[in-house]
Every structure is written in structure tokens, then in C-alpha cells.
N, C-alpha and C positions, 0 to 999 in steps of 0.2 A: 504494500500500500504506500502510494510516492504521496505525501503530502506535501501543500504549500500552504501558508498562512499569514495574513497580514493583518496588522494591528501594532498592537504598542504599549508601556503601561503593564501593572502586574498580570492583569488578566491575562493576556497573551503568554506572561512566563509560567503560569502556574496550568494552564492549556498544553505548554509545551512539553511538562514534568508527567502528565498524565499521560498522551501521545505516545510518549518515546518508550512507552511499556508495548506500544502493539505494531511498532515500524520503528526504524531507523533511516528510513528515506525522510526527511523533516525538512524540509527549508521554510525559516522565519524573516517575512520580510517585514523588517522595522519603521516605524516611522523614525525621523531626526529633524525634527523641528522645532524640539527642545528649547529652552531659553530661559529656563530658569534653573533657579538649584547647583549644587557641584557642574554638572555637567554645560552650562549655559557658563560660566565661567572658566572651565576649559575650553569652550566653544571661541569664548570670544578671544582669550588668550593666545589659544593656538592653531586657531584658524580651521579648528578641525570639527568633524560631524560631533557632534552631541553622543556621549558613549553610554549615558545612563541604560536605556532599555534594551540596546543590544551588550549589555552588561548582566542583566539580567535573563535576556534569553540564552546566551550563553552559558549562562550558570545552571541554569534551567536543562540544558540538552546535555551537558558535560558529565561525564563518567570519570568521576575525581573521587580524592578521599573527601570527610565533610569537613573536615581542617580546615579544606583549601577555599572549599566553599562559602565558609565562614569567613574567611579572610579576603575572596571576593571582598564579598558584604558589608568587609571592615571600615567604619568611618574614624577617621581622626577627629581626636575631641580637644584637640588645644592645640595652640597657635595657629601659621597661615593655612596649614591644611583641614581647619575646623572644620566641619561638615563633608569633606570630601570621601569620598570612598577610594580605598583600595584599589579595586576594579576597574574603577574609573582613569586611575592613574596607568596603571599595567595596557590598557589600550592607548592609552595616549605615546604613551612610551614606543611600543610597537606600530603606532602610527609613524613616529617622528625617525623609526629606527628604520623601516621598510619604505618609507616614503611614499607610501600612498594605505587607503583604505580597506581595499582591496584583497590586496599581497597580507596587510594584517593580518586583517579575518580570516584569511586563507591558515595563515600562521597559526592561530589563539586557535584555529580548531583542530590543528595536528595537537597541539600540547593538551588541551585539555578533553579531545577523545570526543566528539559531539556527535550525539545521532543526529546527522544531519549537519547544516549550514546557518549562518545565522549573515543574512544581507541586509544593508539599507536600502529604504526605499527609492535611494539618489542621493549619488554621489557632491550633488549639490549642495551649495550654500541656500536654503531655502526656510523662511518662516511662515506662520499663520496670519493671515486677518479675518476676520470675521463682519460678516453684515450682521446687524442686528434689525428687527422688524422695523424701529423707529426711525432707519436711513443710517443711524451712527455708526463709523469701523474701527473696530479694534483689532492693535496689529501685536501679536504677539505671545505665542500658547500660556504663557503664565499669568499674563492679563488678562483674557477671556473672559474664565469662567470665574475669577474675580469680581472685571468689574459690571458682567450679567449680573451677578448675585447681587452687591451691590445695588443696582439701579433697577433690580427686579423685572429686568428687559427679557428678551432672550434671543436664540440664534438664528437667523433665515439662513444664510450660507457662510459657507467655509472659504476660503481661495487660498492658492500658494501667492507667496510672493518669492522669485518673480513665478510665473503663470505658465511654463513653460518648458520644467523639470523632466532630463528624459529617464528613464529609469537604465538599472544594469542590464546588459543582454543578458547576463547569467541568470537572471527575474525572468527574465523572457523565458527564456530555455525551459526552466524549471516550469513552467503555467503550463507549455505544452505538454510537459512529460508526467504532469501529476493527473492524479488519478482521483482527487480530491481538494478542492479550492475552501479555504474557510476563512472568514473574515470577522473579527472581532472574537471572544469579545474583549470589551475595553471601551474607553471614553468615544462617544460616537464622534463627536466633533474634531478633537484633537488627535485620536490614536487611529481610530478605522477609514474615516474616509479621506483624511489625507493624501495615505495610500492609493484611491482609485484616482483623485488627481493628478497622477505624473501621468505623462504624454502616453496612450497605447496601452496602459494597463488595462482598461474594462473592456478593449477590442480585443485584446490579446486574451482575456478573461472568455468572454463570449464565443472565441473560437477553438477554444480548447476541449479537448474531451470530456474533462473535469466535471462531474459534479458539484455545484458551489453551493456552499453553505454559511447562514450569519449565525452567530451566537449571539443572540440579544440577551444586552444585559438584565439581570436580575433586579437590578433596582434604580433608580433613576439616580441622577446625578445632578449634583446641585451647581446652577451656572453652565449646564451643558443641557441637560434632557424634563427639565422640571415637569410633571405635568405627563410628562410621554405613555402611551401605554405601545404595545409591542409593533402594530401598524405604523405609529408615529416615526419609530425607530425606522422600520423599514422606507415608508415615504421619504424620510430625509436622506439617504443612501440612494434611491433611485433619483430624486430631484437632483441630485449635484453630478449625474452621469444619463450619459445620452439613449438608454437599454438598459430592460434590465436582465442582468447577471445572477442573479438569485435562482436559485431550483429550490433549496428547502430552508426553513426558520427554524434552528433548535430553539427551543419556549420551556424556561419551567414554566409550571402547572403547579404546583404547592405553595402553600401559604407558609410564608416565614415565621416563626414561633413570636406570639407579642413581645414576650420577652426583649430577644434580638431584635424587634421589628421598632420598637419604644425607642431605641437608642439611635435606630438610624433616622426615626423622624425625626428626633429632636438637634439632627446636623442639617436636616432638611430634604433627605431624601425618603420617598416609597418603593413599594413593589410595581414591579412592571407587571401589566395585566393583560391577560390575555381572554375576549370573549365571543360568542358565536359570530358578531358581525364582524370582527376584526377577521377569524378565520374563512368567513363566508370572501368576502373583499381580498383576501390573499388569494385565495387560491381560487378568485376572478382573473387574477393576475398570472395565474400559472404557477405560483407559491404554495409548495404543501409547507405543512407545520408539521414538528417533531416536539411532542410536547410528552413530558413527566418531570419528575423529581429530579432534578440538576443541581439541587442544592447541596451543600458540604460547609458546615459551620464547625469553625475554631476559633474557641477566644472570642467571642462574639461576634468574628467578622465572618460577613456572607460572602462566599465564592462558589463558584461551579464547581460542581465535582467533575474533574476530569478524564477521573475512570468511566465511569456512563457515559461520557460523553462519548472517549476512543468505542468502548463497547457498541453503540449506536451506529460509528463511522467506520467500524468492523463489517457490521451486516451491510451496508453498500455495496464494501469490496468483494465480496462473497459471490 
């Protein structure tokens, strides 16, 4: 089973630790339009792609001891390197050491053993702006979903800047050769449709053999999906591309325990819902839904369970 996947953000790495149980054919193709945090500071430093998420899919796919892994993940807690990660640095380094991005990544995944590849989505200098419904643009993935919150606005579209980005052939290669396309999940605005942004990717999406598939997220995001239920999610994905590329929706279907549900209202997020007309209206559209219990709670926090998921995208390849 040749997987490809595109997104960004934890969901994408905690998809990819699930995954790499039922194939080692994996290619993660990243978003880098990063601009805040450690990685927005090496960005601007060293002139180079944003390493935080393909930092963690990396770590995500890698067949290491969990020392190393931990040491990824390691942040410095005093002086200039406060905040910064580990991980963060070790790619930069082999950026600056290989001279290109590429040759890196090619590199970081002999060493650290990855089912699979871990690509940006472009090799480009590229950032977000965003329309908001009120006409106003904001340019820059750390300020988004800020200052939505903020001004209680919210997102009509997404654009790159510049508009123009062409992707790796090696992205290309890989969309024809898989056997399954999946996109999200992860922050709709900033991590997934990025991705179908760059020059050729939803044609190149579209003519593949692939099966594609979205993982709508489990619960709405504050400053990106407020309000959203699972159609929403999809409408905004087909609006900012010209066809659409979808064949199925994995949908939890289970209600999150109040308990865990109390705490993420009061950051300002819900559950994503999913009801007859929503499914009637997809699969208008040619969209079946794949709907059950997708949930996996630790420590409070809600993720997909990533095992149901591979199990689901097992019976495809079958």
C-alpha cells in the first residue's frame, strides 16, 4: 500500500505513527509556511524552509531508539536557544551542511531509518494571507487564526504568497505511484489546503489512480473553523480548487465524553458534526463518508486514532 499525505501540524504526525504499522511506502508532504515559533526564527535567520513539522513527521516515521526521539523533541530552556528545539537545529544544520533541502531530507532519512519520505510542499520561500469575509487580509500563518479570534471574523480564503509555488517532481512522482491520497487531518486553513495550492497538485491529484481521502477534523478550531460542521470543512477545500478530488470523508461518529468535551469548549472549540443532510449533499457530490469511532483520548487531549484509521485504508487496498 504506497501512501501519500498532505497536511501539516501534529495531526499529520500522529497519522503518520499509526500508518507506518501497515506500509512503509509513506511519503509526507508538508506544509512550510510556518512563521512563527522556533522554526519562523530559523526561517528568517537562515533563509531556510520552516523545519518544525517536517520535524515532527520525521520523528513520526523514524525507527530510532526513544532517547533519540526525545531528544528530537528536546527544547532549550535558557538562554539564546530558549524555546528552540533540538530537531529543529539538526535540520538546519544539515541544510546548511548539504546545501540544499532536498539532499537533506534525502540524508535525515538514511540516518534515522523512515518508513517512507518526509517532502515539503515547495521548495519555496512562501507565506499565508488570508481573506476574511469583511474584505480585510491577513498575511501571515501565526497571525490568522489570532487575529480571527480576536475580531470574531472569520476565513473566506486562503492564498500563497507569492501565488505561484511549483511543487517537487519527486511530489509528483509519488501522487502517480500511490495507491492512496489523504489529506488532513490538521488545521484546515493553514496545514491542508495550502498544500493543494502549489501549481498542479489537484491536477496531478485528479489524474492519479489514487483513491483520495480527507480526515476531517474532530473538533473545530478556534480562529480557523469556528462554527464548521463536516460539509463546511469539505466546501472550503473544494472552493479554493478548480474539481473536486475527494472520493471519501473519514467522519467520527461518536460523541466526545463531556468531561473532555467541557474543557475544549471553554478554549472555544466543538465537535464536528456530522448529519443526514450533510451526508445526503456529499454524496450529491460523489463523496461517500466513512464514518465510526476515530476517537483516541490521552491526557485529555482528542486525536484520531490512527490505528482505525490504517485498518479502514487496509480494506481499500484489499
Amino acid at each position: 500500500m504506497k501512501i501519500v499525505v498532505f497536511g501539516g501540524g501534529t495531526g499529520l504526525s500522529i497519522l503518520l505513527r499509526g500508518l507506518k504499522k501497515y506500509t512503509k511506502e509513506i511519503t509526507a508532504v508538508v506544509t512550510v509556511a510556518d512563521n512563527g515559533g522556533g522554526s519562523g526564527v530559523l526561517r528568517e535567520d537562515l533563509g531556510m524552509l520552516p523545519p518544525g513539522d517536517m520535524r515532527n513527521c520525521i520523528v513520526a516515521l523514524s525507527d530510532i531508539e526513544h532517547v533519540m526521539v526525545q531528544l528530537m523533541q528536546y527544547r532549550f530552556k535558557e538562554g539564546y536557544l530558549k524555546g528552540q528545539s533540538f530537531g529543529n537545529l539538526l535540520i538546519a544544520a544539515m541544510y546548511e551542511f548539504f546545501g540544499d533541502f532536498e539532499h537533506a531530507l534525502k540524508e535525515i532519512g538514511n540516518i534515522f531509518r523512515l518508513s517512507g519520505k518526509v517532502l515539503p510542499m515547495t521548495l519555496e520561500d512562501t507565506n499565508l494571507k488570508a481573506e476574511l469575509v469583511n474584505g480585510e487580509y491577513i498575511f501571515g500563518e501565526k497571525s490568522i487564526p489570532e487575529y480571527v479570534r480576536k475580531t470574531k471574523n472569520s476565513i473566506k480564503k486562503i492564498q500563497l504568497i507569492p501565488d505561484n509555488c511549483s511543487p517537487l517532481e519527486e511530489t509528483i512522482q509519488e501522487i502517480h505511484q500511490a495507491d492512496i491520497i489523504i489529506l488532513g487531518p490538521g488545521s484546515l486553513y493553514t496545514s491542508v489546503i495550502p498544500n493543494l495550492l502549489i501549481d498542479t497538485i489537484p491536477t496531478n491529484i485528479k489524474k492519479s489512480k489514487a483513491k483520495t481521502f480527507y480526515i476531517c477534523n474532530i473538533m473545530t478550531q478556534p480562529g480557523e473553523t469556528d462554527g464548521y460542521d463536516v460539509k463546511r470543512h469539505v466546501d472550503s477545500i473544494l472552493s479554493h480548487i478548480d474539481e473536486n478530488i475527494l472520493d471519501y470523508v473519514i467522519v467520527n461518529d461518536t460523541k466526545v465524553p463531556a468531561n473532555v468535551l467541557d474543557k475544549y469548549k471553554y478554549e472555544g472549540s466543538q465537535q464536528v458534526l456530522l448529519d443526514d443532510r450533510q451526508k445526503r449533499e456529499l454524496k450529491e457530490n460523489n463523496i461517500e463518508i466513512i464514518s465510526g469511532n476515530f476517537i483516541d483520548i490521552e491526557k485529555n487531549y482528542i486525536r484520531h486514532d490512527a490505528d482505525k484509521i490504517g485498518e479502514v485504508l487496509e480494506q481499500f487496498n484489499s
